[in-house]
Each structure stands twice: as C-alpha cells, then as structure tokens.
mmCIF file of the N, C-alpha and C atoms, coordinates in Angstrom:
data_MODEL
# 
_entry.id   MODEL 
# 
loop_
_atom_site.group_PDB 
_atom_site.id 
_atom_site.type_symbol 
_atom_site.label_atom_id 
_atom_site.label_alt_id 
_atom_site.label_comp_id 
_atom_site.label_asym_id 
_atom_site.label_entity_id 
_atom_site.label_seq_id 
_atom_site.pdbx_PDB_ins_code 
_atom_site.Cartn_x 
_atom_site.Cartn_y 
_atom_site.Cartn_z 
_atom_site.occupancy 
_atom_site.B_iso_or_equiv 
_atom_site.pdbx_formal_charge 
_atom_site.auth_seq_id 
_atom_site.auth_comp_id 
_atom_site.auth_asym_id 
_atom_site.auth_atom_id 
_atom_site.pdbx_PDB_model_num 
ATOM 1   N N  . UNK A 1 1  ? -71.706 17.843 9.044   1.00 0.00 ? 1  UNK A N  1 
ATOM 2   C CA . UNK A 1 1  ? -71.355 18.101 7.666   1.00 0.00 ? 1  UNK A CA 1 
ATOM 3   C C  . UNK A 1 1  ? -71.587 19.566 7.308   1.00 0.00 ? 1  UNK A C  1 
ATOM 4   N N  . UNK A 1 2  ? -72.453 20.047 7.640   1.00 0.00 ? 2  UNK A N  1 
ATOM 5   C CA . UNK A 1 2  ? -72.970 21.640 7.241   1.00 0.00 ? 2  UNK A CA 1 
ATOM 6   C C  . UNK A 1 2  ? -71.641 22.585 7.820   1.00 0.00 ? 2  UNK A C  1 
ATOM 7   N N  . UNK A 1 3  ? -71.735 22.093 8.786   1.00 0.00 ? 3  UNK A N  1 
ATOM 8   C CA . UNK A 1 3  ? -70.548 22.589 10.307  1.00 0.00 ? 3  UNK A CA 1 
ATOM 9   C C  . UNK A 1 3  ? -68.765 22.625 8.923   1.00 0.00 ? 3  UNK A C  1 
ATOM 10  N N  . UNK A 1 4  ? -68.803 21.781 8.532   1.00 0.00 ? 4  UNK A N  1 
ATOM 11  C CA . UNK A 1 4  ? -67.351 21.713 7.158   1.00 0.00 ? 4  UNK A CA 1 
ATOM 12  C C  . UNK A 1 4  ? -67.488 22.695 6.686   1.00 0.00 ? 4  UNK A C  1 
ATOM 13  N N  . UNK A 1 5  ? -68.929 22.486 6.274   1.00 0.00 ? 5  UNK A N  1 
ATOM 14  C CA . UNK A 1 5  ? -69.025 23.925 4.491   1.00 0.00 ? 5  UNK A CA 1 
ATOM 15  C C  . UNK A 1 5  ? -68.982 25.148 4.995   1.00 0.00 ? 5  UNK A C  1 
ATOM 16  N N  . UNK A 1 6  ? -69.588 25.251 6.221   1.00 0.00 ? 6  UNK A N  1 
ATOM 17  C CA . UNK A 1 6  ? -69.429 26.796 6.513   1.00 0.00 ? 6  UNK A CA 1 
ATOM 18  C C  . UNK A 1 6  ? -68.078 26.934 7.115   1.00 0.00 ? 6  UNK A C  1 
ATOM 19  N N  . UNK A 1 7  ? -67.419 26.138 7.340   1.00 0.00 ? 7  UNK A N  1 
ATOM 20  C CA . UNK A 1 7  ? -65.795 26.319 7.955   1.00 0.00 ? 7  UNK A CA 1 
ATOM 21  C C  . UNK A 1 7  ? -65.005 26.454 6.733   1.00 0.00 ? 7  UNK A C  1 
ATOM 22  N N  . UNK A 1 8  ? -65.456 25.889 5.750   1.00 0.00 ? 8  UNK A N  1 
ATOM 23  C CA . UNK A 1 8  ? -64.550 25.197 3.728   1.00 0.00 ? 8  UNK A CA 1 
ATOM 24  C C  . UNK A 1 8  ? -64.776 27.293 3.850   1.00 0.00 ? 8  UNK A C  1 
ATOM 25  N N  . UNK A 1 9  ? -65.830 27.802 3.814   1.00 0.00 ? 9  UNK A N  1 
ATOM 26  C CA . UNK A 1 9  ? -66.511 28.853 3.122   1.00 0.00 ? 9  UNK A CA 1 
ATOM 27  C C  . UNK A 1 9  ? -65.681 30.448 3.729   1.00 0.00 ? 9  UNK A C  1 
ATOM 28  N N  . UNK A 1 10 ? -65.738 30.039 5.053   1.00 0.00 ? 10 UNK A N  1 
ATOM 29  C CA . UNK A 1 10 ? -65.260 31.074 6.080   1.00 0.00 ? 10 UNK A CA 1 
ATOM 30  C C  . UNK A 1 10 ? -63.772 31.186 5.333   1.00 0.00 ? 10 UNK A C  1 
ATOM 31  N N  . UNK A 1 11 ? -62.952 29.948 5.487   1.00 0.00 ? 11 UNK A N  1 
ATOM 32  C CA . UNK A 1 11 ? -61.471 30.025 5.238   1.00 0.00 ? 11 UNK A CA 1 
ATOM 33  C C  . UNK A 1 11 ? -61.583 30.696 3.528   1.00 0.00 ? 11 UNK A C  1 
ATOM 34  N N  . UNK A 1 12 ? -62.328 30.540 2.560   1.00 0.00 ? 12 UNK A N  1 
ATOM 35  C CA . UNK A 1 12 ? -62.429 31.124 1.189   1.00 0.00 ? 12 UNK A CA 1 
ATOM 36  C C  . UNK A 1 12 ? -62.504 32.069 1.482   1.00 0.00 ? 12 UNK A C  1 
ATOM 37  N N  . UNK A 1 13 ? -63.421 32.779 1.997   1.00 0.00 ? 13 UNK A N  1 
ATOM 38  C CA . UNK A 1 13 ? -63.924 34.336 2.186   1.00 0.00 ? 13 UNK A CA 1 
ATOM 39  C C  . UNK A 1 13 ? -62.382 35.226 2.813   1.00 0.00 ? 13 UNK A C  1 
ATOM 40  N N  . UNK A 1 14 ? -62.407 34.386 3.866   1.00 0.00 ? 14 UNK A N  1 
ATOM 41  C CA . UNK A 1 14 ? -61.021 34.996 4.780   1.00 0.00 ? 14 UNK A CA 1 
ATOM 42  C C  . UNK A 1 14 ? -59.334 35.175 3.407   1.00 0.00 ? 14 UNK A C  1 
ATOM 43  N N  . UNK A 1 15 ? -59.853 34.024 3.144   1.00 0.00 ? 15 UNK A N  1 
ATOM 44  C CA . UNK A 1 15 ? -58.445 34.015 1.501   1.00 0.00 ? 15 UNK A CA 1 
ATOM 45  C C  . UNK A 1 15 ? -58.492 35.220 0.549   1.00 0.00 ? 15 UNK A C  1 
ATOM 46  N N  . UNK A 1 16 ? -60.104 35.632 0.144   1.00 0.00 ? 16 UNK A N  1 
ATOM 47  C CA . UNK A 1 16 ? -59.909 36.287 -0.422  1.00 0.00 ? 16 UNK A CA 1 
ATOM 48  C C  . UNK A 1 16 ? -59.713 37.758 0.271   1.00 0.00 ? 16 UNK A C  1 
ATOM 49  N N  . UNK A 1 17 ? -60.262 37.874 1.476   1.00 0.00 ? 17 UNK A N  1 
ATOM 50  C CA . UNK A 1 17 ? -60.101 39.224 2.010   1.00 0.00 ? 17 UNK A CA 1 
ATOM 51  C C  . UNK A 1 17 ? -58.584 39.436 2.525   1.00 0.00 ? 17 UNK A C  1 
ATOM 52  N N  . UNK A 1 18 ? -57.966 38.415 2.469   1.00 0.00 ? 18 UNK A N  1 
ATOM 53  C CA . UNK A 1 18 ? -56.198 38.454 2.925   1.00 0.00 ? 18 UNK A CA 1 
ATOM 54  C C  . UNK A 1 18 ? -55.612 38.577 1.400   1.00 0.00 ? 18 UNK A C  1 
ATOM 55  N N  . UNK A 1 19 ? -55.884 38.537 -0.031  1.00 0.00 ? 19 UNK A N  1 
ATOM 56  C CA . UNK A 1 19 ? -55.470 38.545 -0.997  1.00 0.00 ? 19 UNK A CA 1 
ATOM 57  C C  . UNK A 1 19 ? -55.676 39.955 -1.601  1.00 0.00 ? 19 UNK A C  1 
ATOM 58  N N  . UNK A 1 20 ? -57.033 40.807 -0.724  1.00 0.00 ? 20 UNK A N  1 
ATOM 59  C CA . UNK A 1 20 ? -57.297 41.986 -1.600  1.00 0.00 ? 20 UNK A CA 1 
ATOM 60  C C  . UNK A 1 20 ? -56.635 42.778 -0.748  1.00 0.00 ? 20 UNK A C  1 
ATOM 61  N N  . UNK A 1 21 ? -56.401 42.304 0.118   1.00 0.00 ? 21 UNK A N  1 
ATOM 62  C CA . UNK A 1 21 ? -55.572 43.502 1.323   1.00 0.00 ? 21 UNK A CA 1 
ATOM 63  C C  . UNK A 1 21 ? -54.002 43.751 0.593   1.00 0.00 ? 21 UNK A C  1 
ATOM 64  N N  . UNK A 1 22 ? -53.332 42.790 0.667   1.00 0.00 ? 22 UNK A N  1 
ATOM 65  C CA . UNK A 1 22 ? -52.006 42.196 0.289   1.00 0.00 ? 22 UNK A CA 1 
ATOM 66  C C  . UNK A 1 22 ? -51.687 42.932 -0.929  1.00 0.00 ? 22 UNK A C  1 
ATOM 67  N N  . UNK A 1 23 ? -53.070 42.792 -1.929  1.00 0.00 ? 23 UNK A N  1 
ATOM 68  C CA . UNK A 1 23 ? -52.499 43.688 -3.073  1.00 0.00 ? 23 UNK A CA 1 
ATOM 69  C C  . UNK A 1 23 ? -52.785 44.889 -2.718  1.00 0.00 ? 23 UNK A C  1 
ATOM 70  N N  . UNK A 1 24 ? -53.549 45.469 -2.382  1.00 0.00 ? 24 UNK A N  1 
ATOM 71  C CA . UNK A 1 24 ? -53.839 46.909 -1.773  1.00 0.00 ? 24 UNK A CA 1 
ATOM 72  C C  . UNK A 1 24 ? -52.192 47.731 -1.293  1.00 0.00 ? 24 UNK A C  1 
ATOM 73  N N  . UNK A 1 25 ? -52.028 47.179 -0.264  1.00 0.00 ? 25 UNK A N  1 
ATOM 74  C CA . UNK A 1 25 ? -50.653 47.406 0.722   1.00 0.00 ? 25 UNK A CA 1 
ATOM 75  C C  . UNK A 1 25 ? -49.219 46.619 -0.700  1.00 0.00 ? 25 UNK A C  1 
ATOM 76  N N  . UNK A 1 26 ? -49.456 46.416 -1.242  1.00 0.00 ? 26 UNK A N  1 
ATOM 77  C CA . UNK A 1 26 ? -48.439 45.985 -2.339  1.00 0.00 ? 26 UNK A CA 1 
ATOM 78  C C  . UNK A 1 26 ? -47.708 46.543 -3.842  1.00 0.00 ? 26 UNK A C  1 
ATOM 79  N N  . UNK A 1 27 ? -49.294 46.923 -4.084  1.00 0.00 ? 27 UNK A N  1 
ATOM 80  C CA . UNK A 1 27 ? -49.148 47.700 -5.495  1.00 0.00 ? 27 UNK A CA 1 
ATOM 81  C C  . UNK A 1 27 ? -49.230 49.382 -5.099  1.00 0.00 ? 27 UNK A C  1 
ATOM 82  N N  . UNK A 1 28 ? -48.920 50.036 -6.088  1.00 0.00 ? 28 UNK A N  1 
ATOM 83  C CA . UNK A 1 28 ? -48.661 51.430 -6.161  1.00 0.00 ? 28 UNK A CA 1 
ATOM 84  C C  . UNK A 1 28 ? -50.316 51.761 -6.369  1.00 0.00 ? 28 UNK A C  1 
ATOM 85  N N  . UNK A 1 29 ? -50.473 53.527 -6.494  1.00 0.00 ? 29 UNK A N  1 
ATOM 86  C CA . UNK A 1 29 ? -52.000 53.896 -6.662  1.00 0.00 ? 29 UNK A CA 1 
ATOM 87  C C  . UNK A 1 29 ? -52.354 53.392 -8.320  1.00 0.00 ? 29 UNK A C  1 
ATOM 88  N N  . UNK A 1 30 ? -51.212 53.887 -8.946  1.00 0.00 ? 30 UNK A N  1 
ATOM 89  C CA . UNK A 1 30 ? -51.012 54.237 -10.389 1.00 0.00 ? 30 UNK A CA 1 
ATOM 90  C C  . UNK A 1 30 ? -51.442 52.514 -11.039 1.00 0.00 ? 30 UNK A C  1 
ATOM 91  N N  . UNK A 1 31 ? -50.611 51.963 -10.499 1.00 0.00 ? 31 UNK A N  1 
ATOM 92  C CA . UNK A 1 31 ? -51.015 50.222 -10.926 1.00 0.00 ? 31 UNK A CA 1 
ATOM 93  C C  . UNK A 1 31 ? -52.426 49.651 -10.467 1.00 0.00 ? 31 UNK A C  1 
ATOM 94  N N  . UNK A 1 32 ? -53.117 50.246 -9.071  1.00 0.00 ? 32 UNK A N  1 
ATOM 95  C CA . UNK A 1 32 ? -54.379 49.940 -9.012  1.00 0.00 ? 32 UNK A CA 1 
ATOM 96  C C  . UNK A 1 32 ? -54.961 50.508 -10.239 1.00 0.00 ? 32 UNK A C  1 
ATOM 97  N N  . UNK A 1 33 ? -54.971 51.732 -10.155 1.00 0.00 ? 33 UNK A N  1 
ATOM 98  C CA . UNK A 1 33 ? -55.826 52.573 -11.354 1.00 0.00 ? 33 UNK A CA 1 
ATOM 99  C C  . UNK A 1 33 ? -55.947 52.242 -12.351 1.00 0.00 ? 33 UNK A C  1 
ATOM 100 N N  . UNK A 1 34 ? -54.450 51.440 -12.784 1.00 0.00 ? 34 UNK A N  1 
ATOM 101 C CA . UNK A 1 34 ? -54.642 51.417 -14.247 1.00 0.00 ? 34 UNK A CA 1 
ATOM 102 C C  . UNK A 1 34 ? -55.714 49.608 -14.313 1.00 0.00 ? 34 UNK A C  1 
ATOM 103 N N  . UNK A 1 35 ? -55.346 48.858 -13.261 1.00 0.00 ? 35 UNK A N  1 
ATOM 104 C CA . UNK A 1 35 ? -55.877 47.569 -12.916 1.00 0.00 ? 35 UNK A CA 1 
ATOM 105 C C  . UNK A 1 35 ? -57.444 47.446 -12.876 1.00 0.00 ? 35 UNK A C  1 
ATOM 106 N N  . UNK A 1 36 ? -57.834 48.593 -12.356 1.00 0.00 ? 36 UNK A N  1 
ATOM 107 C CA . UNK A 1 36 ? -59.141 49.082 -11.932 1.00 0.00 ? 36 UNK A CA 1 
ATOM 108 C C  . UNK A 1 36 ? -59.814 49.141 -13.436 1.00 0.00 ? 36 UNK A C  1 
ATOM 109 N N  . UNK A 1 37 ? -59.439 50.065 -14.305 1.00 0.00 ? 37 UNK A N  1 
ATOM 110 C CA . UNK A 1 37 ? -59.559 50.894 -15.272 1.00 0.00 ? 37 UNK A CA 1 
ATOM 111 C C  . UNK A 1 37 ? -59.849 48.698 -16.858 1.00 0.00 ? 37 UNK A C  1 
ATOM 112 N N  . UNK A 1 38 ? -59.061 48.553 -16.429 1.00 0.00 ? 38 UNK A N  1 
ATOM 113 C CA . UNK A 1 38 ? -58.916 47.071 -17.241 1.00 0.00 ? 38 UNK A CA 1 
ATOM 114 C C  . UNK A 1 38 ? -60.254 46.087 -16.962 1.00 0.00 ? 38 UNK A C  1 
ATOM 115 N N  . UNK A 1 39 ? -60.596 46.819 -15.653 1.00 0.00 ? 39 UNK A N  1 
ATOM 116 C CA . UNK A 1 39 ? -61.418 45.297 -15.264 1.00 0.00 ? 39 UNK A CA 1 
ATOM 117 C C  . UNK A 1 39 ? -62.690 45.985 -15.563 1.00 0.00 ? 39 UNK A C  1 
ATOM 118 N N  . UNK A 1 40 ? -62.905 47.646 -15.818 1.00 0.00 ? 40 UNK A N  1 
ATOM 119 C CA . UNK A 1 40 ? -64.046 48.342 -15.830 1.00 0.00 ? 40 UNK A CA 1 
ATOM 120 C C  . UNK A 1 40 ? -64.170 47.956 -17.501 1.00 0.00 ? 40 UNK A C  1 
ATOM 121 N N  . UNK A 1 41 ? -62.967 48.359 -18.407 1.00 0.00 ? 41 UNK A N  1 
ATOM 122 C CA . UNK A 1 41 ? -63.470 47.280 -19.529 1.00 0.00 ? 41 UNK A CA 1 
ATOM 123 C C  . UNK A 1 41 ? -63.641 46.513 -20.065 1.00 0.00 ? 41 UNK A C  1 
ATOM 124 N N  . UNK A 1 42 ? -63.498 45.374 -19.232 1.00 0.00 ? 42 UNK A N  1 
ATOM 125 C CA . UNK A 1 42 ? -63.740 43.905 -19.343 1.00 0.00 ? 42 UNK A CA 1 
ATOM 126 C C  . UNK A 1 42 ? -65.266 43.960 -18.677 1.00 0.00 ? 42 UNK A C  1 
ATOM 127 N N  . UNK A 1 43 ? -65.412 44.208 -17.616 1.00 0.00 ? 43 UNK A N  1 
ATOM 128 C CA . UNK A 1 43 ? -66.876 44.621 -17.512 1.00 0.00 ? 43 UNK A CA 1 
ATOM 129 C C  . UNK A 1 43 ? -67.821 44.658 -18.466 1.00 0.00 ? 43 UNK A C  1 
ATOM 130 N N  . UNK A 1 44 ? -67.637 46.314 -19.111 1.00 0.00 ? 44 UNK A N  1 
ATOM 131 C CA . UNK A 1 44 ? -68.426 47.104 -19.867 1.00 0.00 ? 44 UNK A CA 1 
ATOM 132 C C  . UNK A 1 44 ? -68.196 46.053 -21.289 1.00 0.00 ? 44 UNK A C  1 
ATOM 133 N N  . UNK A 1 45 ? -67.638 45.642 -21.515 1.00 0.00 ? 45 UNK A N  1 
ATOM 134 C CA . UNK A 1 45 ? -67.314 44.182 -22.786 1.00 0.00 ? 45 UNK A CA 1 
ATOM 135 C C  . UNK A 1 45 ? -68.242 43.322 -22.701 1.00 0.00 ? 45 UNK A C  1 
ATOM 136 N N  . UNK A 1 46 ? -68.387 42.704 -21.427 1.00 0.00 ? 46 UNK A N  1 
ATOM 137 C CA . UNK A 1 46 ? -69.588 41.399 -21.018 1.00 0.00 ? 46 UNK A CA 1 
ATOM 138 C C  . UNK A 1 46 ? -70.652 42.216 -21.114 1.00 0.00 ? 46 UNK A C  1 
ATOM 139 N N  . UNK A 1 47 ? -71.083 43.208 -20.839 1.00 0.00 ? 47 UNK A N  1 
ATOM 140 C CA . UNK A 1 47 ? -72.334 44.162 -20.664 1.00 0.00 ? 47 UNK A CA 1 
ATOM 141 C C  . UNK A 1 47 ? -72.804 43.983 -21.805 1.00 0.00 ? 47 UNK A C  1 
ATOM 142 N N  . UNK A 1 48 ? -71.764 44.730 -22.645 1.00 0.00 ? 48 UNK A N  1 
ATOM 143 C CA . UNK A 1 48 ? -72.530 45.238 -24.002 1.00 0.00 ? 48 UNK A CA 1 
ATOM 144 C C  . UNK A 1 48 ? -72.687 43.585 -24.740 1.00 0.00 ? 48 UNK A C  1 
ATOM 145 N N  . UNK A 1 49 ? -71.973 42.957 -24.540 1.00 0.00 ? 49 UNK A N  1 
ATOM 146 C CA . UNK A 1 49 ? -71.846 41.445 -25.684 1.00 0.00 ? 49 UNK A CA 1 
ATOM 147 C C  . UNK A 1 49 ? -73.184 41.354 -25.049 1.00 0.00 ? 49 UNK A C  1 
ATOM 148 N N  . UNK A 1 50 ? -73.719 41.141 -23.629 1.00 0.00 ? 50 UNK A N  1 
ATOM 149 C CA . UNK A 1 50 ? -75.117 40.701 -22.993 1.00 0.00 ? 50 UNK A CA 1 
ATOM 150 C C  . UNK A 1 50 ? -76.224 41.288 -23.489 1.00 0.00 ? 50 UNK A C  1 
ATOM 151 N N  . UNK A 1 51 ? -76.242 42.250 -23.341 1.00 0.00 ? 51 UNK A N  1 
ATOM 152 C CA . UNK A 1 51 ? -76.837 42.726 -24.157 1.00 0.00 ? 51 UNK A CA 1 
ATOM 153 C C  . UNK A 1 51 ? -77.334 43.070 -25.539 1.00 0.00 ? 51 UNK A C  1 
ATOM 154 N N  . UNK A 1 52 ? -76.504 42.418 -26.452 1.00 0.00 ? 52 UNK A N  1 
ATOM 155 C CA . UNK A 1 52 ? -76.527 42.164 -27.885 1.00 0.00 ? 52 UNK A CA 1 
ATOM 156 C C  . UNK A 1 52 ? -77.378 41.105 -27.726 1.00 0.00 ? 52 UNK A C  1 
ATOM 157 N N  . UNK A 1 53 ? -76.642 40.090 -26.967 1.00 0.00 ? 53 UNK A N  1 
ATOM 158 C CA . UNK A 1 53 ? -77.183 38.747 -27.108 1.00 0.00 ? 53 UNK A CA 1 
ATOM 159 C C  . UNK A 1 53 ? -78.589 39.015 -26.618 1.00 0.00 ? 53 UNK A C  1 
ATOM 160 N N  . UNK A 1 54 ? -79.228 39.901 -25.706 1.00 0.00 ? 54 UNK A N  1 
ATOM 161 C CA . UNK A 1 54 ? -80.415 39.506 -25.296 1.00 0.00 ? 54 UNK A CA 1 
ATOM 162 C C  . UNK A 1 54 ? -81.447 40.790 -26.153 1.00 0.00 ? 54 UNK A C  1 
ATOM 163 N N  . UNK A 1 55 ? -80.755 41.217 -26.937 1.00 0.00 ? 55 UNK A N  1 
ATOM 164 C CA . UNK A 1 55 ? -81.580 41.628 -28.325 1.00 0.00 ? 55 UNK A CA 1 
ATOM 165 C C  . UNK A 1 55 ? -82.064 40.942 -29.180 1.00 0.00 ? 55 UNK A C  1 
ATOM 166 N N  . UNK A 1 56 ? -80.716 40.408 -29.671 1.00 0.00 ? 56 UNK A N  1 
ATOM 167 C CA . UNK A 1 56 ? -80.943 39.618 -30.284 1.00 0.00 ? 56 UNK A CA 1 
ATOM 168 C C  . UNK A 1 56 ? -81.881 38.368 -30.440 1.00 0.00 ? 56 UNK A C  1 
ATOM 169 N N  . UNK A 1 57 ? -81.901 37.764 -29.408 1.00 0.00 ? 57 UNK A N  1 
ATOM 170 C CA . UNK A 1 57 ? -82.722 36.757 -28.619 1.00 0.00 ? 57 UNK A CA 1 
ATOM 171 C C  . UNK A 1 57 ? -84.225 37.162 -29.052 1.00 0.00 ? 57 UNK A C  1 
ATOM 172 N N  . UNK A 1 58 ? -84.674 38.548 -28.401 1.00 0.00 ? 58 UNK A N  1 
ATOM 173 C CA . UNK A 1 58 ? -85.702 39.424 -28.262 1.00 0.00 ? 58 UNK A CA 1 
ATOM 174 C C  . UNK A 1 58 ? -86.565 38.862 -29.686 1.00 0.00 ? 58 UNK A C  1 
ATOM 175 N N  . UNK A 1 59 ? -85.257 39.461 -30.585 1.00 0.00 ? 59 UNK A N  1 
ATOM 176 C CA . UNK A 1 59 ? -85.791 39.683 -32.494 1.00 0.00 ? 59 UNK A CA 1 
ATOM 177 C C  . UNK A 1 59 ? -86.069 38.077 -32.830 1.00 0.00 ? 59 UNK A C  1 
ATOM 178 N N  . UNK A 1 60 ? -85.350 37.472 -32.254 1.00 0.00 ? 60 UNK A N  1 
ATOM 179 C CA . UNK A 1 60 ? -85.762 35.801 -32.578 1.00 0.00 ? 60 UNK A CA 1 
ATOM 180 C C  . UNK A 1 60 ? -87.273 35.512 -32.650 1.00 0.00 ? 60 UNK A C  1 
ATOM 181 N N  . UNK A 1 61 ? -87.382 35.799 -30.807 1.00 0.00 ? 61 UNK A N  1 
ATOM 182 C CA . UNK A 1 61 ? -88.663 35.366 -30.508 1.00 0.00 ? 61 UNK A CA 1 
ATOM 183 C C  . UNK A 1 61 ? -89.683 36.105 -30.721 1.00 0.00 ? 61 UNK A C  1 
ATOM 184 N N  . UNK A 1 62 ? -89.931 37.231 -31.057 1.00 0.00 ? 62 UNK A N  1 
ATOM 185 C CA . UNK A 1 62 ? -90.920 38.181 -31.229 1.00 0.00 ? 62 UNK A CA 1 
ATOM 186 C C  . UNK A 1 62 ? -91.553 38.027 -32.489 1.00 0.00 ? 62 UNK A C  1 
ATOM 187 N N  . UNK A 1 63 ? -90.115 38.197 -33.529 1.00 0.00 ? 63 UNK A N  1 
ATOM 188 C CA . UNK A 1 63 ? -90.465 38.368 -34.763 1.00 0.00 ? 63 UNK A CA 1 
ATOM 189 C C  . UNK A 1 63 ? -90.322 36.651 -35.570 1.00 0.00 ? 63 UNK A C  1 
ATOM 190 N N  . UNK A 1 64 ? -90.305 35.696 -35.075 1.00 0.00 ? 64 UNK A N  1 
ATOM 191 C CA . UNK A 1 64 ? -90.613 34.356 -36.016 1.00 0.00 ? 64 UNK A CA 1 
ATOM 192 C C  . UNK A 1 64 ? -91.526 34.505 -36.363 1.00 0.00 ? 64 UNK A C  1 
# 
C-alpha cells in the first residue's frame, strides 16, 4: 500500500514538472512576466490580509 502512494505521488510531482515545463517552452517572456507579476500580487494580498488578521487576533487576546 505505501508502495501506491509513493507511485500516486511520483506521477503528481512528474505532472506538475511536465506542466511547468510546457508552459515555460509555450508562452512568450512578456506573458510569463506579466503572469509572474499577478501571482506576486496575489501573494503580497494573502500576506498583508494575514497579517491583519494576526493583529488583529493579537488586540483580541492581549487587550480583553
């Protein structure tokens, strides 16, 4: 059974490293960049919301 999951896991890993290649060799520089550039502020979005939230949190528990 273990012998599956690490075979289930290998073929995922291998999927995704055949999916980042594919777009690599597919898309232009200009469309990575700008792709790149989208996901850095979707990133920096979860960051900062996380960080609100774990201020916030902070002021909850400190100051009841």
């Amino acid at each position: 059974m273990a012998k599956l999951g690490n075979t289930i896991a290998t073929l995922f890993v291998g999927a995704a490293i055949g999916v980042a290649v594919g777009y690599i060799l597919a898309t232009d520089k200009e469309t990575r960049e700008e792709d790149l550039e989208k996901v850095k502020k979707g990133l920096n979005n979860l960051k900062d919301k996380f960080a609100k939230k774990t201020t916030d949190l902070e002021e909850e528990i400190y100051h009841t």
